[in-house]
Every structure is written in structure tokens, then in C-alpha cells.
N, C-alpha and C positions, 0 to 999 in steps of 0.2 A: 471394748473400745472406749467406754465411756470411764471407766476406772482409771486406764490407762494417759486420758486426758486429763483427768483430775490430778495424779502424781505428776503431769508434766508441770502442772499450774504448781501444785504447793511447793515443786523444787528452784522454780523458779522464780516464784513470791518478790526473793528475797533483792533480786536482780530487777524486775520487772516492776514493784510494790502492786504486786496484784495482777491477774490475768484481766480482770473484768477492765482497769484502769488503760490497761494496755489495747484491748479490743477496742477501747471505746474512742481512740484517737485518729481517725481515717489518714492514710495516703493523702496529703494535696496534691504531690508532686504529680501522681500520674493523673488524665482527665478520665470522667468518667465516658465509656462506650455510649454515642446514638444508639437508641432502643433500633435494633430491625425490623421491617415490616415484614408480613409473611408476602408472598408469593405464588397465587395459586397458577400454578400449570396446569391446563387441560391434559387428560387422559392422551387424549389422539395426539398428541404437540408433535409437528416433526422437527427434525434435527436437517438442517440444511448443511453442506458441504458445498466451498464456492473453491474453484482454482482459478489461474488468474495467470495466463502465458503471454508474456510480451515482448515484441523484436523488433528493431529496428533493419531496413530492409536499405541499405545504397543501392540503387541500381544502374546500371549497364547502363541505360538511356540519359540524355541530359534533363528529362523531366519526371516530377512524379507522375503526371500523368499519364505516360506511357504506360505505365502498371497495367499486367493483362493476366486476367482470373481464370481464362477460358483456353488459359493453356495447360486445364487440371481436370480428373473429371470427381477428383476424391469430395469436392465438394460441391455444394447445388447454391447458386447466387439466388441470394433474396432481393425483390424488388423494394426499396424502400418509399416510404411515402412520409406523407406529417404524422398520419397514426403511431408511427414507429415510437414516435416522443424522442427523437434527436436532439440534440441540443447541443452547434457545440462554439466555442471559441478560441483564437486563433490556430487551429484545424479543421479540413471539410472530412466527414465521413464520406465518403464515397461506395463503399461495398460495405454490403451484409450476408454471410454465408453460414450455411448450415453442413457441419459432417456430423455422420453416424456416430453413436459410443465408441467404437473402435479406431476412430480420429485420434489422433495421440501430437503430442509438439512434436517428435521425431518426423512426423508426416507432412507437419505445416512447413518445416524448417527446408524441408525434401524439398515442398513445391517453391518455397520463394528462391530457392540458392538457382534456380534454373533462372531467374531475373537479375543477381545482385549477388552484392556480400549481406551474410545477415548476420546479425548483432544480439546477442538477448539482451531484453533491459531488465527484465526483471524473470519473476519465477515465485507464485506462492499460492497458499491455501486458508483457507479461513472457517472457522465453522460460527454457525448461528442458531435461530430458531423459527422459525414458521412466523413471517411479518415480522420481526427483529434487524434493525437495521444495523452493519454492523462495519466499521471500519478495517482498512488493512493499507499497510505502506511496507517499501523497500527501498532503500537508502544505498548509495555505492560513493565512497566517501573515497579521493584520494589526493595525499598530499606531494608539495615540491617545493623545491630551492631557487630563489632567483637572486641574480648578485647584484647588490645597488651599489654606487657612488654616494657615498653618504656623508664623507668628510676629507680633506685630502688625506688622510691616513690609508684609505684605500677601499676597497671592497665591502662590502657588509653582505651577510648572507641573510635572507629573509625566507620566510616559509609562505608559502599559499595554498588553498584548499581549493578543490574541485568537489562540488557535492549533486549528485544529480537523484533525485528521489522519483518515485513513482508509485502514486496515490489510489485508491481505488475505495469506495463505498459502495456497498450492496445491500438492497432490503430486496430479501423473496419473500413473498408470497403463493401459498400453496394452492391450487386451485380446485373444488369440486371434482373435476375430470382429471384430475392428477398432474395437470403441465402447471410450468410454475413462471408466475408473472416475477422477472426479475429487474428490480429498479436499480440502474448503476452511473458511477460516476468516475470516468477515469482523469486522473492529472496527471501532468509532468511539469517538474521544477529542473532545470539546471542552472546553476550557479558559480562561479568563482569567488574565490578572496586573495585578492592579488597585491602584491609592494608595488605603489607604484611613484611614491615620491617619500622624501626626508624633510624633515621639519627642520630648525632652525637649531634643535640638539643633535642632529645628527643621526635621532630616532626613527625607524622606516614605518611612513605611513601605510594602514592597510587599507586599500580599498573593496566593502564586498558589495557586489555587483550582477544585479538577475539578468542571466543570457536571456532567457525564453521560458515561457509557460503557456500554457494549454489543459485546455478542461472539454469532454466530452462527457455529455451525461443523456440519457436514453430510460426506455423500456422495454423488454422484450417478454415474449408470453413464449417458451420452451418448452418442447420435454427434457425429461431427468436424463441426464448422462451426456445429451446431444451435445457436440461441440458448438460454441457460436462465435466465429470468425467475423470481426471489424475491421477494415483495413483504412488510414488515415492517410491523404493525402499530406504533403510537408513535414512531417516530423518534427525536430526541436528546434530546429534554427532556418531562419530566413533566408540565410545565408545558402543552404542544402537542399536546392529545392530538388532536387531528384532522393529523396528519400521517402520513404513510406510507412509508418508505425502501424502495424497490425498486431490486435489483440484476441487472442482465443478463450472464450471463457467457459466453464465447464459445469453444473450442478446437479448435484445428488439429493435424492431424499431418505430420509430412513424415519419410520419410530420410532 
């Protein structure tokens, strides 16, 4: 190998006025890489696995609070207290329920359709590691046409977005006895961007515009695989008050 670089160099010489001249002029263009730091992972580290099922619930009745748990027996209602570490704003938790591993969305969707229409809002998973806090979003993006008055030439067609996103943060921690204390934070954003007036060129202004939000953040101490069902009174809008947003949340451990 080392011969063979030697002939690449003398045949080149002539082109290059020298290997040595030529090594000796670094790249600026590109920057150089941050040094990495290493990383020591513990032997025992677990690997968390979080799922994260969530629906909107219309119901039958003209309030959310009519919402009734006790028409199931798949799951067992947790009493909540301050220990919970609830926290929320503009929505009340109002239930906290617990089903076996063998709880599945097929079975929650089972129980609320007996109440309501239900809606998924979202759907996901996320992996992390043992006290690693780890973000996760899902976004349902859709767009439209609306026709403005814009000049007397006539119509003008405008586009608008609807974006309603659903936010969630989780840091588990693994416990001594194997249940795992999981720290979460669920959001919801809905939004438009709508035409809703023309400027003096005749150009359609857009106006974007936050429907509602809401943030719900907690603690819960679990075990691995158990389902844990939240159910929220009011949902996304003020406007709805008989709706319900219940979230199931799911976690695994492995080495």
C-alpha cells in the first residue's frame, strides 16, 4: 500500500506540484465536527416504550358531565387526589382509570361508542430510556378554498388551513419494585388560517387564528403494560361543551 501511494504521488507531481504541497492546504469550505463527549450508559439502563391513545368522545347528553364510567366493568376508577400531581389548564381531569395489559384502544373505543360518537385524535409511540425525558407530537393538517370579493372583477379564491396538533411529554422513571413513576404532559392546539378580508391591491388577507388550547400534566406511579385511562371533561372548544377527551396511556419496560 505504501508503494502504491508513492506512484500515485510521483505521477501526479506534475499536476499537483507535490503531494506533500497539496495535503498541506486544509478544506475551509467545510467546518470542522464538535469533538463528542462519550456517554456512559449503565449496564442495567431500561429501555422504556410509551403509547399514547387519544379520542374525542361527542355525547348523546347535552353536558360533559354527564359522562358515566360505571357503565364498564373493563376498567377499575382511580380516586384522585393532590398526590396525583394533576395539573391542568383550560380542562378538568375528572377520572383516572386503570385496565389490565390486555386493555387494548379497540376496548376503550367499545366502551365510549355506548355514550357518544368517538373521534381519534391521535395515535403513537415513542421510545426512551430509564429517567430520559422524551418528547412526541401528531399533527392532522387540512386544507380549503374560500371565495372572496376582492375587486369588482369578481371572485378570488383563497386557501386556508386547519391544523390541530396533539402534544405529549413523558419522563419514566423506573422504580426499585419495578412500577414505573411516569411524568406527563398532554396538549392540544387547534388552529385555522382563514381569508378573511382584501387589502387595497386586491390581495386576500390571511388571518391565523388559535381556536383553543389546553395542557394537562400529572404523575402517575404504574405498572409495566397496565393501561391508564384519563378522561377530560370539555374537549377543544367552548363552544362543545358535551364532549369529552380521554387519553390511554400505555408503558413497557425491557433491558
Amino acid at each position: 500500500m505504501k508503494s502504491l501511494t508513492g506512484a500515485l504521488c510521483l505521477s501526479a507531481f506534475a499536476l499537483l506540484a507535490g503531494c506533500g504541497s497539496f495535503a498541506s492546504k486544509p478544506n475551509t469550505d467545510i467546518p470542522t465536527p464538535p469533538a463528542l463527549r462519550s456517554v456512559d450508559i449503565p449496564d442495567n439502563a431500561a429501555n422504556v416504550g410509551i403509547s399514547a391513545f387519544t379520542v374525542r368522545v361527542a355525547l348523546d347528553s347535552k353536558t360533559a358531565q354527564d359522562f358515566d364510567w360505571s357503565k364498564q366493568s373493563a376498567l377499575s376508577e382511580q380516586p384522585l387526589s393532590a398526590g396525583d400531581g394533576l395539573d391542568t389548564k383550560g380542562q378538568k381531569a375528572t377520572h383516572l382509570l386503570i385496565g389490565k395489559p390486555s386493555f387494548n384502544d379497540k376496548d376503550l373505543v367499545e366502551i365510549l361508542k355506548k355514550q357518544g360518537e368517538v373521534y381519534t385524535e391521535s395515535s403513537a409511540t415513542v421510545y426512551t430510556m430509564d429517567g430520559q425525558e422524551v418528547p412526541l407530537s401528531t399533527s392532522d393538517v387540512s386544507g380549503y378554498l374560500v371565495g372572496l370579493v376582492c375587486s369588482d372583477a369578481g371572485d378570488v379564491l383563497a386557501s386556508g388551513k386547519h391544523e390541530k396538533t396533539k402534544g405529549y411529554t413523558f419522563t419514566p422513571k423506573v422504580t426499585p419494585a419495578g412500577k414505573i413513576a411516569l411524568g406527563f404532559t398532554i396538549s392540544d392546539a387547534d388552529s385555522k388560517t382563514a381569508p378573511v378580508s382584501c387589502d387595497n391591491g386586491g390581495e386576500v388577507t390571511h388571518l391565523a387564528s388559535l381556536e383553543s388550547a389546553s395542557t394537562l400534566k400529572g404523575h402517575l406511579l404504574i405498572s409495566p403494560s397496565d393501561a391508564v385511562v384519563i378522561s377530560s371533561v370539555g374537549g377543544m372548544s367552548k363552544k362543545n361543551t358535551n364532549e369529552v377527551m380521554v387519553t390511554m396511556i400505555r408503558a413497557t419496560v425491557s433491558k
